[in-house]
Every structure is written in structure tokens, then in C-alpha cells.
C-alpha positions as CSV (number, residue, x, y, z in Angstrom):
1,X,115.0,-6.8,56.5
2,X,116.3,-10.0,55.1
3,X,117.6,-13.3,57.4
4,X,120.9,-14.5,56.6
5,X,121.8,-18.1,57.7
6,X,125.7,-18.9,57.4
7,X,126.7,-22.4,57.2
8,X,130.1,-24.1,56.1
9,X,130.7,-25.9,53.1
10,X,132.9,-28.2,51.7
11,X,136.7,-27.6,50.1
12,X,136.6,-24.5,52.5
13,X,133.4,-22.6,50.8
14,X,130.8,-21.3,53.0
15,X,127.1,-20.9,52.2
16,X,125.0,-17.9,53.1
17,X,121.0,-17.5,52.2
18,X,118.5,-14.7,52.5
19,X,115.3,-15.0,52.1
20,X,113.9,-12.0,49.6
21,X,110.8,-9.8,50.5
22,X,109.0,-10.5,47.4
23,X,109.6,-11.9,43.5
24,X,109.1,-7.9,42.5
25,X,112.1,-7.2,45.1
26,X,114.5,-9.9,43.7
27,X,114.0,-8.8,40.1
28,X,115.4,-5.3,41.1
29,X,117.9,-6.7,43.4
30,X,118.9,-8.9,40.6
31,X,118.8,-6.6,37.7
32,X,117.4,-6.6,34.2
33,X,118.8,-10.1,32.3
34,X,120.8,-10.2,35.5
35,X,123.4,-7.4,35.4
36,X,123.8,-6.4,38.7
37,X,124.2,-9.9,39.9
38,X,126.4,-10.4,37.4
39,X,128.4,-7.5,38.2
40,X,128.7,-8.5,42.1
41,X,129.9,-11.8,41.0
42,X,132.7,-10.6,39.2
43,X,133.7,-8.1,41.6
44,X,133.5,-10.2,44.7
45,X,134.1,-13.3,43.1
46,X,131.2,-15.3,44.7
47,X,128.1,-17.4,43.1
48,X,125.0,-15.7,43.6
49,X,121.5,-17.9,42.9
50,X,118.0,-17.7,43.2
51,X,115.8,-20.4,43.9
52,X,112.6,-20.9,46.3
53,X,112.1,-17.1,47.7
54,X,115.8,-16.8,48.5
55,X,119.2,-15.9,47.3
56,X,122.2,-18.2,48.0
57,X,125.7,-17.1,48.3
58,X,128.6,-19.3,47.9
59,X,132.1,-18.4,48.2
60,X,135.1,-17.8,50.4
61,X,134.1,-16.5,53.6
62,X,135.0,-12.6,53.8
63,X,134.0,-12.3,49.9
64,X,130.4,-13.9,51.2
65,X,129.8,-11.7,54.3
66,X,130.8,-8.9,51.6
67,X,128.3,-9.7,49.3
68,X,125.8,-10.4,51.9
69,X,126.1,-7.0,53.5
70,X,125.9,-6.0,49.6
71,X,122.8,-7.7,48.9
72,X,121.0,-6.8,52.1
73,X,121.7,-3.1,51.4
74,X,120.4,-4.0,47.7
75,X,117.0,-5.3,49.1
76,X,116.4,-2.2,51.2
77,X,117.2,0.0,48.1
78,X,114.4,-1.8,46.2
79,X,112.0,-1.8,48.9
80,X,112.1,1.4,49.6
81,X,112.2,2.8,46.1
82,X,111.0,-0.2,44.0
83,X,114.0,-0.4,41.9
84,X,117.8,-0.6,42.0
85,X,120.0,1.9,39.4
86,X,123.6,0.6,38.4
87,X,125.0,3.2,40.0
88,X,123.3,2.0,43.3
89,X,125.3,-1.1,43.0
90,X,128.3,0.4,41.9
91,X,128.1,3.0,45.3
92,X,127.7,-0.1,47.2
93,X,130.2,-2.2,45.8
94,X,132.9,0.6,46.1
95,X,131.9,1.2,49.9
96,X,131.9,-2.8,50.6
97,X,135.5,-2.8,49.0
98,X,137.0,0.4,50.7
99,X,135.3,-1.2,54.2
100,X,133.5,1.4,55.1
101,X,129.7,-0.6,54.5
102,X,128.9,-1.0,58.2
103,X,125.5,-1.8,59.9
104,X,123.1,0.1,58.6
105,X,122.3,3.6,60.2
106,X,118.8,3.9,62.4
107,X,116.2,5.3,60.3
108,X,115.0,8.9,61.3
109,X,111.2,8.6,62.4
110,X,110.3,12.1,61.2
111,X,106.2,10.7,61.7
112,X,104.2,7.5,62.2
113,X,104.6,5.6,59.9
114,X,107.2,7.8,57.7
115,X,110.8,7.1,58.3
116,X,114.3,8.5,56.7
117,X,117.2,6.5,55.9
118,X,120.7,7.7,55.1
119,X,121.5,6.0,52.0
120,X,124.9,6.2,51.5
121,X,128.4,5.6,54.1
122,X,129.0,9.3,54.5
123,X,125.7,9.9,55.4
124,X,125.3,7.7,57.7
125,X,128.5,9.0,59.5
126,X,126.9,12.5,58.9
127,X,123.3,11.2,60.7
128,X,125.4,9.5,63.3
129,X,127.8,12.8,64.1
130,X,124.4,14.6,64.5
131,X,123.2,12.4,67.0
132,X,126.2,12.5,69.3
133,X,126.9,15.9,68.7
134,X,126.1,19.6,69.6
135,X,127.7,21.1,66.9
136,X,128.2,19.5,63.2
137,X,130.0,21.3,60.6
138,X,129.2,19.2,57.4
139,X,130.7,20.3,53.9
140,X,129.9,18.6,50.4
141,X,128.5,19.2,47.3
142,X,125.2,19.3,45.6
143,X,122.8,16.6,46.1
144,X,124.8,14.6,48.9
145,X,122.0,14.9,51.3
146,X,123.4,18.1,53.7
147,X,120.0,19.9,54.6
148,X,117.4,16.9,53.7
149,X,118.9,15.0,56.5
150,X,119.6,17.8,58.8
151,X,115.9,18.5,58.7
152,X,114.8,15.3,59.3
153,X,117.1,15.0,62.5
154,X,115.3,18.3,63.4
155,X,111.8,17.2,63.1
156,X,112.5,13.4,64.4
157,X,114.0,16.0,67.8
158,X,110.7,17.5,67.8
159,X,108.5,14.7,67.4
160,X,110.1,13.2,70.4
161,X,109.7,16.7,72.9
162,X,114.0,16.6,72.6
163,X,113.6,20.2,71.3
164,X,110.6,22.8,71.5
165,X,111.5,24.4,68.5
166,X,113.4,24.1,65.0
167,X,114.9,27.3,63.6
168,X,115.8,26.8,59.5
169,X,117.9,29.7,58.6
170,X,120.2,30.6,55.3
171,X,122.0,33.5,53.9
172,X,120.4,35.9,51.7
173,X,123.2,36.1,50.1
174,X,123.2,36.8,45.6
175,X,124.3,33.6,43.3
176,X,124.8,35.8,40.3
177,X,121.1,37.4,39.7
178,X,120.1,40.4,41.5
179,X,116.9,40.5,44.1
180,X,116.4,44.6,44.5
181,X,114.4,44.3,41.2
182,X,112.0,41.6,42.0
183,X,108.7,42.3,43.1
184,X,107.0,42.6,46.9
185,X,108.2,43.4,49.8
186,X,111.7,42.1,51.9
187,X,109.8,38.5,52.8
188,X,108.5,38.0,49.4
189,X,112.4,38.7,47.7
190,X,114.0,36.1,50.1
191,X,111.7,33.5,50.3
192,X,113.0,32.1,46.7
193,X,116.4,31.4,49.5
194,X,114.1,29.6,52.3
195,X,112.3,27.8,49.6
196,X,114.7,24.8,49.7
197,X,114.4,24.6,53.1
198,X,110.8,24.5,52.8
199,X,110.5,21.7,50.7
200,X,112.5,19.8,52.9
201,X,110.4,20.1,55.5
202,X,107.1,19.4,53.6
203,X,108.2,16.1,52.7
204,X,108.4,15.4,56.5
205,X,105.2,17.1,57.7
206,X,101.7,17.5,56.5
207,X,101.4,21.2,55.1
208,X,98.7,22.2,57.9
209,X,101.4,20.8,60.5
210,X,103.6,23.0,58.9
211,X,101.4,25.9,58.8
212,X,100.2,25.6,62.1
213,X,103.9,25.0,63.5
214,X,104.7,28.4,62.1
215,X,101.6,29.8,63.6
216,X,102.5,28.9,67.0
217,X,106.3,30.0,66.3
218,X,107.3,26.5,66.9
219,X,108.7,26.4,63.6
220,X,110.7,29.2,62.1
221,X,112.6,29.4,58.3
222,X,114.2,32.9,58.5
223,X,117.4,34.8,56.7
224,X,120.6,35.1,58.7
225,X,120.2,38.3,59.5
226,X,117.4,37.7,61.7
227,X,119.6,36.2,64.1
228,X,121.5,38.9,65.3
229,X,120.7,39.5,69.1
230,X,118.4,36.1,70.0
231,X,119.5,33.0,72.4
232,X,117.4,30.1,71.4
233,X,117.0,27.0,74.2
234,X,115.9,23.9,73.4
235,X,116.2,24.4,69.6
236,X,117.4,22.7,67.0
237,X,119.1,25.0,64.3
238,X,120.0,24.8,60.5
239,X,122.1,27.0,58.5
240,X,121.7,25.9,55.0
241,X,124.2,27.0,52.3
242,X,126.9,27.8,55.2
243,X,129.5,28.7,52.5
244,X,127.7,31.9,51.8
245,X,128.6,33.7,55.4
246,X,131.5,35.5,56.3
247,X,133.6,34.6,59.5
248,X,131.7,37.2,61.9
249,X,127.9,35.7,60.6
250,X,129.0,32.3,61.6
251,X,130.5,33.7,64.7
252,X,127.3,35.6,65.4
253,X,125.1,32.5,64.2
254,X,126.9,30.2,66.3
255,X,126.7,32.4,69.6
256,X,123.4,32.5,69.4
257,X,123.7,28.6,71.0
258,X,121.2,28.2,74.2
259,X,121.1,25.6,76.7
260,X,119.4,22.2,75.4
261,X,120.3,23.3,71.7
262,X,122.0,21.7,68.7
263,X,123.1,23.3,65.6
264,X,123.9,21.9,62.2
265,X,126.0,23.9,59.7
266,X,126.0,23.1,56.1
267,X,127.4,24.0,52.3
268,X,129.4,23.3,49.4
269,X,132.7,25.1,50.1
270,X,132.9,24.8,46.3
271,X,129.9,27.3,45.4
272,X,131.2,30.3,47.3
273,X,129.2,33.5,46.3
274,X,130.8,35.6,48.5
275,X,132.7,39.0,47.0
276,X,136.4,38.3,46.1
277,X,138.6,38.0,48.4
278,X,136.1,36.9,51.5
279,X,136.7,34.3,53.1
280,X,133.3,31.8,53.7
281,X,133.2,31.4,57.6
282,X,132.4,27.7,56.9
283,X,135.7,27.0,55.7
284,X,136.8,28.9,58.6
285,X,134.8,27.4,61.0
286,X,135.6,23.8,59.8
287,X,139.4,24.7,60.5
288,X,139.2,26.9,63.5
289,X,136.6,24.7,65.3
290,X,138.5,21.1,64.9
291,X,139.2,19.5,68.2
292,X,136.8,20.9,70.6
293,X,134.6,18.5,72.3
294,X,131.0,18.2,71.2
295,X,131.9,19.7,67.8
296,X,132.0,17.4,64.6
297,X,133.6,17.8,61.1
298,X,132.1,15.7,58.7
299,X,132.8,16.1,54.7
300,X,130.4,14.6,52.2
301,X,131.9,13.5,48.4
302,X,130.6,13.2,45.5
303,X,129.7,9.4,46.1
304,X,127.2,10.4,48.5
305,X,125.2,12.2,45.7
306,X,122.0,10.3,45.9
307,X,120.2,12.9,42.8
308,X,119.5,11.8,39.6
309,X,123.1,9.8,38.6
310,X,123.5,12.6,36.0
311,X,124.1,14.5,39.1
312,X,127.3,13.0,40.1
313,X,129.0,13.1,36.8
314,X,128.0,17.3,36.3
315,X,129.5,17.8,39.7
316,X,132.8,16.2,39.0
317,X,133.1,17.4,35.6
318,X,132.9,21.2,37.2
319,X,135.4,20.0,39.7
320,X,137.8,19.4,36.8
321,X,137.9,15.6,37.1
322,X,137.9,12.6,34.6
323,X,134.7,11.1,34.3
324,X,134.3,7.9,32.5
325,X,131.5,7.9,29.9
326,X,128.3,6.0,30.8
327,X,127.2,3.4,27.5
């Protein structure tokens, strides 16, 4: 966390300065021969300068708190990842502009010591809606963050005795290949669709956690199907790659809502591999369930893709949008 300091200036210019974590940190805030530096200067029309173990900030006052907010969210990229992409400062710069860069988001204490952040607006919103929420519909596409986060919400739940047990569920449901062919029996063909799920919960949790969570039935990662007939109390619930269900599954899936529980819904309604003419019960759900209390809507774009940057471009480019070409 960095310490700003406001103070006024003359002719009308105020002064900011934050002191930086380290040189390493500055470098990365600050960007190979200085580009991202440059680049917030000329967007928000302040001088930026380095001198002493801290970064100074002159400028007009809302253009300073802008860039401060800016550079803050800069510093806790590097620190947490040791380095700060262009597109990192362009994400921010775009979400300072539109207004929507707010105090950042509590992290997620998913173990001691081991904490998740949202790294973008929307997921923040998306973290926040979870929190306050029973119910959270969330729809965006690939690599916005849509079951990493939802896991970690479920495991930070059960690390603090909130819920007894987390229940990781998705539809076993085709995306172009055929299962019946594939070796072993009905577990071993649909565990390539828990396998996401999976991972995300291993980067939370030690594997013999794991292991021994689904030992004791404390943790489960099942198909869809598997739900039919059960009440679950005091559970926290994911349905992973929502889009794939049909209006009675998500019906049936969110019935099965005990006391004490929370459910979080999520998919790309733009990767539907459902037969023709079906309509994908979350795009249902996020129309027929708007307005009741303790239900949230909450759509994720394509600048909340926090994947390689390649990512972002791909998944506008199969949207059918102009992209502008990197140099």
C-alpha cells in the first residue's frame, strides 16, 4: 500500500507524493525507458517524477487524485506480479477515465498468508455482488475471472466456518467432440468438464487439503445431473459454464437452494453448446430473475479479461469487432 500526501501548490497546482515499495517496484510502475509514465502523462495531463523513494504528482487537482488512484493501482499490480504490461495501464487508464476506478476491493483470504484480489472494475463489482448477495448470476466471456473468483469466495466462506461445504458443479454438456468413445467409466469421461474447476481450487488449497476435503464430503466437484433431488444447507454452490443448461436444469439447480446457502451462476452466453433452437437457462435466468431481492446480475466485458493480452483481442475478434493492431 503506498501513502499519499496532498498538498497545495502555487498558480492553483496541487502536489501529491507516494512513497514506492522498492526501486524494483518503481521500474515496473514506471515502465521500460519510461513508457507507461509517459503514457499517463499524456492522458491525464499531469507531471509525474521520481526522486528519493517516491513519486511526485503535479497537476490540477481532479487530474492528480486520478493519477494517484492510477498509480496506487500500478504499484499493487507490480507487487503482486513483479511487473506491469501496457495493457495493464491502458485497463486502468480507461477505468480511471470512465469513473468507475473506486477503492480497491478487499482481497479474498482463501489461506494464511495467500490472498486473492479482483484485478479489474467489473470484478470487483462481481466480488462485491457475491458478498452481499444470495444469488449471483454473472455473464462474460473467457478469461474475465467468472469461476476463479467464485471459487475463491467459496473457499474464503469455508475457511471462516460461513459454510460447511462447497459444491463445484457444471454441465456435462458436448463443445463439438464426442465423450461416448473415450475411455473408462462415467467419472473418468466427465472429469475432463470438472477439470477447470479443479484447478481453480488447487491454486487455493494444498492438494492433500483438497484430497482430504473430498474425503470427508466437505468438498464436492460433480456434473449437473447429480443434483437432481438434493437440498444443500450451509453450502456454497458453483455452476460453472451456466450457458450450457436448459431453463428446467437451472430451475432444478437453483431449487436445490438450502437455508444458510449461496449460489453463484456463471458463463459466456456467447459459447452456447446447446442443440439449436434451446434456449441456455442462463440467459433465461438473467432475464426472468431481475429484480428479486437477494438476487444479483452482474455482466463481465472484455476489459475484464485479465489472460494473456492476446486473450482480449481473440475474443473481440470472434465477437466481430474492430481491434486495433498492437506494434
Amino acid at each position: 500500500m503506498v501513502a499519499a500526501v496532498g498538498r497545495p501548490a502555487r498558480c492553483g497546482m496541487t502536489k501529491t507524493t507516494l512513497s514506492v515499495v522498492s526501486s524494483k517496484t518503481l521500474l515496473a510502475v514506471f515502465g521500460a525507458c519510461d513508457r507507461h509514465v509517459r503514457k499517463l502523462r499524456e492522458s491525464l495531463g499531469v507531471g509525474i517524477f521520481a526522486s528519493d523513494g517516491e513519486i511526485r504528482i503535479e497537476g490540477d487537482a481532479d487530474a492528480v487524485a486520478r493519477a494517484t488512484a492510477v498509480l496506487e493501482r500500478l504499484q499493487a499490480q507490480a507487487t503482486r506480479h513483479g511487473d506491469v504490461a501496457a495493457e495493464d495501464v491502458e485497463r486502468i487508464l480507461a477505468e480511471a477515465t470512465s469513473g468507475e476506478l473506486g477503492s480497491p476491493t478487499a482481497p479474498i483470504a482463501v489461506a494464511s498468508g495467500r490472498e486473492v484480489r479482483p484485478r479489474t472494475a467489473g470484478q470487483a463489482r462481481y466480488v462485491e455482488a457475491i458478498r452481499k448477495n444470495e444469488l449471483i448470476l454473472c455473464a462474460g466471456p473467457a478469461g474475465t475471472g467468472k469461476t476463479y473468483l467464485a471459487v475463491a469466495m467459496a473457499v474464503a466462506a469455508l475457511r471462516e466456518e460461513r459454510v460447511r461445504k462447497i459444491v463445484l458443479v457444471r454441465p456435462a454438456v458436448e463443445a463439438g467432440e464426442s465423450l461416448g468413445f473415450l475411455p473408462g467409466d462415467l467419472l473418468a469421461k466427465i472429469n475432463p468438464y470438472l477439470r477447470p474447476l479443479m484447478d481453480a481450487l488447487r491454486e487455493m488449497m494444498d492438494y492433500d487439503v483438497v484430497k482430504r476435503y473430498q474425503e470427508e464430503d466437505v468438498i464436492e466437484v460433480i456434473p449437473l445431473a447429480y443434483m437432481r433431488g438434493r437440498t444443500l444447507n450451509d453450502a456454497f454452490m458453483i455452476l460453472d459454464e451456466a450457458q450450457n443448461t436448459t431453463i428446467s436444469q437451472m430451475k432444478m439447480f437453483l431449487t436445490r437452494m438450502g437455508n444458510r446457502s449461496k449460489i453463484v451462476v456463471s458463463g459466456d452466453t456467447t459459447q452456447v453448446d446447446l442443440p439449436s433452437g434451446t434456449r441456455s437457462g442462463l440467459v433465461d435466468g438473467l432475464a426472468r430473475l431481475r429484480g428479486i431481492h437477494g438476487v444479483a446480475a452482474v455482466r463481465l466485458t472484455g476489459a475484464d479479461i485479465v489472460r494473456h493480452p492476446l486473450v482480449q483481442q481473440i475474443v473481440v475478434a470472434y465477437d466481430g469487432q474492430p481491434t486495433k493492431k498492437k506494434h
